[in-house]
N, C-alpha and C positions, 0 to 999 in steps of 0.2 A: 347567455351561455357562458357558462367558466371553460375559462381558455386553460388547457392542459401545462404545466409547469415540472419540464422533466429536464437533465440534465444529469452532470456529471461536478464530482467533487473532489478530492484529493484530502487528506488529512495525513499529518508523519505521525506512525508508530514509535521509532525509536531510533537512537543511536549508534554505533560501536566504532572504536577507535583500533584501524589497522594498518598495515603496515603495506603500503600497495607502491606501486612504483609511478611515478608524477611523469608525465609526457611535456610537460611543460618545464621544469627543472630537471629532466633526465637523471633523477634519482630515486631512493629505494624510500620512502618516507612515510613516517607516518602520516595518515590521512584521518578525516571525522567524517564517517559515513553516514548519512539521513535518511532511512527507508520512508515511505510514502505510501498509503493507500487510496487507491482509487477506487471508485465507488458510482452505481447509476442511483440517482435519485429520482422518485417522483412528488410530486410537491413537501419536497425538501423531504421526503420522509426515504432513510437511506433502504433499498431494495436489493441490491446486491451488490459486491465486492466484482471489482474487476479486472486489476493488475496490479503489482509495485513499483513503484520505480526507486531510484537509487540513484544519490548526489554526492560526490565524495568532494571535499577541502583539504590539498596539501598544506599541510599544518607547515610547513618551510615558505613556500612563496605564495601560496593563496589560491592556486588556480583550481577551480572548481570545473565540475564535470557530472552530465548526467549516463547515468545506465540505468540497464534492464537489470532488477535485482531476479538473478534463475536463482535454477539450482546447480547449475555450474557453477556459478561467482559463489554460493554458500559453501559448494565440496571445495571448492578448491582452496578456499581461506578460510576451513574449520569453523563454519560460524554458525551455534546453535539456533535453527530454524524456528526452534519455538517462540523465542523473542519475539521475530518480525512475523507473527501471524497477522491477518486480516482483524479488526477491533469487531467484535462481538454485535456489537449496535449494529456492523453495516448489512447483518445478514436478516431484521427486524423488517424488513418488507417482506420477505420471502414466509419468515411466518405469521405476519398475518395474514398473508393470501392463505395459507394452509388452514388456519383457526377458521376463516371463514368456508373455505370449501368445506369442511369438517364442520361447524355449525350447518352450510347448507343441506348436507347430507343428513343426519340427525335432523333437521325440520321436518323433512320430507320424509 
């Protein structure tokens, strides 16, 4: 019997360099923001897209920090959404399940 191989994966999209306030140096500083996609797999094959996450770097003293990337943190630091979209590939489970339903249909 093949044992089932599902799971979750993470890959970063992209960068942007802002201007946030550091809790750690209590000042206004730029930061290097790291968006992230999370993604369910099933035997390694990506199936669907599941959150962001978001790691910001005070570029002053180093201290790093993760958050929720919303859409609050994009309105409120003008940051075009379309960059950090989900990577094209992690939606490739979803249609093959469709191709398949849709060949099954057309067989029959």
């Amino acid at each position: 019997m093949l044992p089932i191989i599902l799971g979750t994966k993470q890959i970063p999209i992209d960068t942007e360099n802002l201007l946030l306030n550091c809790p750690s140096c209590n000042s206004h500083q730029f930061s290097d923001i790291l968006v992230s996609s999370q993604y369910f797999h099933l035997y390694y094959l990506p199936v669907i897209p599941i959150d962001k996450d978001a790691y910001s770097i005070c570029n002053k003293c180093g201290y790093q920090r993760s958050f929720e990337f919303s859409r609050k943190f994009v309105q409120e630091n003008s940051i075009q959404a379309k960059k950090f979209r989900h990577p094209a590939f992690t939606y490739s489970g979803i249609l093959i399940i469709i191709v398949m339903i849709i060949f099954i249909i057309i067989a029959n």
